[in-house]
N, C-alpha and C positions, 0 to 999 in steps of 0.2 A: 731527442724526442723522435720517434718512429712516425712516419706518413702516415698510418694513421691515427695517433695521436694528435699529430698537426692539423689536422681537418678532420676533428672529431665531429665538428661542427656540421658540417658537409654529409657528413656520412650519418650525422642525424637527421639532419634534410631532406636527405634521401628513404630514411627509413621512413619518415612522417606521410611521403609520399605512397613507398609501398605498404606499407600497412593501410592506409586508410582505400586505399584500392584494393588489395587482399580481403580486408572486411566486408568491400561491397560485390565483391565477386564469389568470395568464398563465408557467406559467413558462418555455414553448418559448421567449417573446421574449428572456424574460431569458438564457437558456442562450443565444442565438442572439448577443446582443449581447455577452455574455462570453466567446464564441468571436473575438470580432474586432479578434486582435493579430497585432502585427506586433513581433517582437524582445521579447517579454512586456509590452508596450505597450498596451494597453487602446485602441484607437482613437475609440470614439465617448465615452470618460474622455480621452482626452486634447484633443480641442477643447473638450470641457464646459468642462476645466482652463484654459485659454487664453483662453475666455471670460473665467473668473472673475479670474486673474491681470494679463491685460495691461490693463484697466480700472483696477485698483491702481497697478499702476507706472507708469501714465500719471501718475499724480500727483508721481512722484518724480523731483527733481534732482538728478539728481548733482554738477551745479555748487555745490548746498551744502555740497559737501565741503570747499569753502575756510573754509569757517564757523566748523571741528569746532574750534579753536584756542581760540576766542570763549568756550565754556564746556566745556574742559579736563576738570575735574573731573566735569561731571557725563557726560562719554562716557566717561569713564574708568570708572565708576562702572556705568555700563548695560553697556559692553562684558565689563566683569570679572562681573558676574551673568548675561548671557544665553551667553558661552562656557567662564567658567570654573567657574560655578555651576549654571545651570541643567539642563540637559542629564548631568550628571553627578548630579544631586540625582535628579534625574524616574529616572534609570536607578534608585540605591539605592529609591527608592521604589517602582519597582515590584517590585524583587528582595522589598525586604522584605515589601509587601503582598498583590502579585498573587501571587510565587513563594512565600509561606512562610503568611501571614497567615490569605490570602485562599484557597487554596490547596485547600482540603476542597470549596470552596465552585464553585468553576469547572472549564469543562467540559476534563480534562487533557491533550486532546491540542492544546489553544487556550493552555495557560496561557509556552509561552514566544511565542506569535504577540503578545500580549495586551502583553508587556513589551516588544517589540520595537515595538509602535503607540506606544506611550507613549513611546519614547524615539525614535522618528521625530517625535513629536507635539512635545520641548521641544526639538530640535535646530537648528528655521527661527525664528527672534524674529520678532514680528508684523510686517505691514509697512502693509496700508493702512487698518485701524480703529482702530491709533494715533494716527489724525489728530482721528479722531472722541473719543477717550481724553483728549488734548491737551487739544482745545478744551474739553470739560468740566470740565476743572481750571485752564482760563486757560492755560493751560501755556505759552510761549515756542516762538512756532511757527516762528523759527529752527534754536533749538536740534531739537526734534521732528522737521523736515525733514533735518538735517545729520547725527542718529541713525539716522534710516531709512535715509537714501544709503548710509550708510557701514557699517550692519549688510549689505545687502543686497550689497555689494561684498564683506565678509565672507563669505557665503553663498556665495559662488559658489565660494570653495576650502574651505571649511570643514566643511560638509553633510556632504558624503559622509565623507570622514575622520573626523571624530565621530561618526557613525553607525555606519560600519563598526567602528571602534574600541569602540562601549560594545557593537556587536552580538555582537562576538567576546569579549568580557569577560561575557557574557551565553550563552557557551556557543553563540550562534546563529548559521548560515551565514550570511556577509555576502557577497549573493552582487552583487560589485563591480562585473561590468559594468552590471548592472542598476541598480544603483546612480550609477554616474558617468553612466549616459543618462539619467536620473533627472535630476539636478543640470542635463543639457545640455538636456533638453526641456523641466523647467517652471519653470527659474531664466535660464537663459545667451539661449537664444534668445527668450522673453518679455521679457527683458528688454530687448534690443537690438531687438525688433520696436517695444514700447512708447516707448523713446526716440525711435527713428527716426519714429514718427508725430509725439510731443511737439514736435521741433523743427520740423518740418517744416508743424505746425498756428501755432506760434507766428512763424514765420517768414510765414507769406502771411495768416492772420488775429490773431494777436495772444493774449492771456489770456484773453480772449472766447469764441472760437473753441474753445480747450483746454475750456474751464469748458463750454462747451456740447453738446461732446462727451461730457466726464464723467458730465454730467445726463444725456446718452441711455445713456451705457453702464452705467450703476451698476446700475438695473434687470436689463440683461441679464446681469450679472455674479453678482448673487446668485439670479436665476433658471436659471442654469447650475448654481451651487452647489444651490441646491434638487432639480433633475432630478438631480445625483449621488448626492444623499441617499438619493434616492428607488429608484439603481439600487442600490445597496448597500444596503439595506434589503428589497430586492426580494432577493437572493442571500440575506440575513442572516437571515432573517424566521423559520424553523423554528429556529437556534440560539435567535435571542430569544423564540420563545413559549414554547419550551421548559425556557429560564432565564432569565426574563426581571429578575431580580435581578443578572443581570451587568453590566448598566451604571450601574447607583447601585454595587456596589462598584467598577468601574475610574474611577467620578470621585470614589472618596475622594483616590486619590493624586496626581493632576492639581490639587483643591481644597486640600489642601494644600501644592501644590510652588509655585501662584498666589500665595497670601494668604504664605508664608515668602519666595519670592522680591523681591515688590513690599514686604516693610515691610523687609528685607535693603536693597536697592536705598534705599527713603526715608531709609532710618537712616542710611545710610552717604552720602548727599548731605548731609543733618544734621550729621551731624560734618563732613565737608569744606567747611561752610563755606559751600554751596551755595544759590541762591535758590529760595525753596517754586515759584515758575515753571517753573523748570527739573526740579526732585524728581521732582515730580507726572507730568509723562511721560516723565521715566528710570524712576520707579515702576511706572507704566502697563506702557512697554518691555519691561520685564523681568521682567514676570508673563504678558504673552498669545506666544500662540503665530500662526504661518502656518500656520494650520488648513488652506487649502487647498491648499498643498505638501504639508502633514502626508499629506491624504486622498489627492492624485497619489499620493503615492511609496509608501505603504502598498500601495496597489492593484498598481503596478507591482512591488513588491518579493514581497510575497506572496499577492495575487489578491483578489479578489472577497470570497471566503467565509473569507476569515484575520479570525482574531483581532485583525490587528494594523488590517484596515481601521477593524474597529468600533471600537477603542480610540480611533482619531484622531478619529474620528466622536462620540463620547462629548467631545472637547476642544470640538467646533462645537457639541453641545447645549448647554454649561454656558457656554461665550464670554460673552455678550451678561449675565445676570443676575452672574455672578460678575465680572466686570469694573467694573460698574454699581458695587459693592460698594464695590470698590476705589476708585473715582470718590470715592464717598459719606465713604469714610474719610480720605482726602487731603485733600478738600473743607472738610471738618469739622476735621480736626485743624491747620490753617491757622496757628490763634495757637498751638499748641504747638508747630509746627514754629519758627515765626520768634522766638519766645522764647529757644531754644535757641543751638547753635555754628553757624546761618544767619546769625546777624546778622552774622558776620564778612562774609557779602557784600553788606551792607545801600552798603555805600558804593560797589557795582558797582549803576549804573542800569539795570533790566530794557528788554529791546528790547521794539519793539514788538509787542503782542499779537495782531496783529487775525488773525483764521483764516483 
């Protein structure tokens, strides 16, 4: 994990800070820059977005989709928690905390924007700081690679349809074209932008060439992410000084849908039978989110100064320490896992680990 990876946290802190002083010093720029869409499209969010995404998927194979067969159980296992579980959980959860709970507490004309961020925020399953998840737990970095692919394949008919669907069960306009351009600008076409480089770099230079690419782009990918923060922060800045207790409560119900998802997901590899290799980032999988699809599509769907932006933006401040967490608990709980009904796979040899 890169230093800034490791205090993603930090450097969210920070942006929270300059933005919301950027906003009250400058805020023609930021009205200036929030004027400049095209089809509710946020233009200068959407190369930020692009930056940050096709850096990630440069990492992804799809060719490991032949893989997925190899450990059955434990895709089986990530897929039934990140579409059958998650997403529909994050939804009851904010109904019950944001809408009812929480409710006296939040500012009212924000509180269905707030549930609608939250359920954009658990609808993408993470896609490229699972790798970093992975390797923290040992994890089987076949299996990790052939989940991503095939989550990410997922994602591209799934999003929008679950989305829409908890929106409107949530009483909220789901307003669909917005939505499917959504899916087409920072899923469909990143994606195939990013493949089309990968091969294209492994074909004339080789795994060298990829790898040294990554190294220059990771940088520019969470510094894209950073300047997003920072404009949404810059928009947000009078809501949060005003309440600024609204984002410790929209990360209760995020903190809990993380820690119930990932030990859902561990328990249930446990039973099936599964090696703690594998667990550990189906675990991982199926407690983080694609925060920065989260943050696109918020902005695209309900703008700048929604509730729903800050909600997804509350999933990127807690990322990085709440995940760590989970690390630490996988890590640790090692011999109770294989104690258990894993040993039934004790007699399938783990593939090779190396990151």
């Amino acid at each position: 994990m890169s230093t800034f990876e490791r205090y993603l946290t930090l450097w969210v802190g920070l942006c929270i800070v300059a933005g919301v002083a950027l906003g009250h010093v400058m805020p023609g720029v930021f009205h200036a820059i929030g004027a400049a869409e095209v089809a509710k499209v946020n233009l200068p969010v959407a190369a930020l977005i692009w930056l940050m995404v096709i850096p990630m998927l440069l990492k992804i194979d799809f060719a490991a989709l032949r893989q997925v067969s190899q450990h059955w159980r434990g895709i089986g296992v990530t897929l039934f928690i990140n579409w059958a579980v998650k997403p529909f959980s994050m939804a009851a959860l904010g109904w019950l905390f944001v809408g009812y709970l929480f409710r006296p507490y939040l500012p009212p004309d924000q509180i269905d924007s707030y549930i609608a961020g939250l359920i954009i925020l658990a609808a993408a399953p993470c896609t490229a700081m699972v790798f970093v998840w992975s390797n923290l737990t040992k994890g089987e970095p076949h299996f990790t690679l052939s989940q991503v692919a095939l989550n990410d394949t997922i994602m591209v008919v799934a999003f929008a349809p679950i989305v829409g669907l908890l929106l409107g069960l949530s009483a909220i306009t789901a307003p669909w074209g917005t939505l499917v351009l959504s899916v087409v600008l920072y899923i469909v076409i990143p994606v195939l932008i990013a493949q089309v480089i990968r091969r294209s770099l492994l074909v004339s230079g080789g795994q060298p060439a990829l790898d040294r690419l990554l190294r220059t782009m990771s940088p520019i990918s969470l510094a894209a992410l950073l300047a997003t923060l920072v404009l949404l922060f810059g928009f947000q800045g009078e809501q949060i000084l005003a309440q600024p207790a609204v984002i410790g409560l929209l990360a209760v119900p995020i903190l809990i849908q993380v820690y119930v998802n990932a030990g859902l997901a561990y328990v249930l590899n446990r039973a099936a039978g599964e090696q703690h290799c594998v667990a550990g980032p189906s675990a991982l999988i199926g407690a983080s989110n694609f925060f920065e699809l989260a943050v696109a599509a918020a902005i695209s769907l309900f703008g700048f100064n929604s509730g729903a932006a800050l909600a997804t933006v509350v999933g990127v401040l807690i990322e990085v320490p709440v995940m760590l967490s989970v690390v630490w608990i996988v890590n640790r709980s090692q011999g109770w896992y294989e104690r258990g009904a894993a040993r039934k796979g004790a007699a399938l040899k783990p593939a090779s680990r190396a990151a």
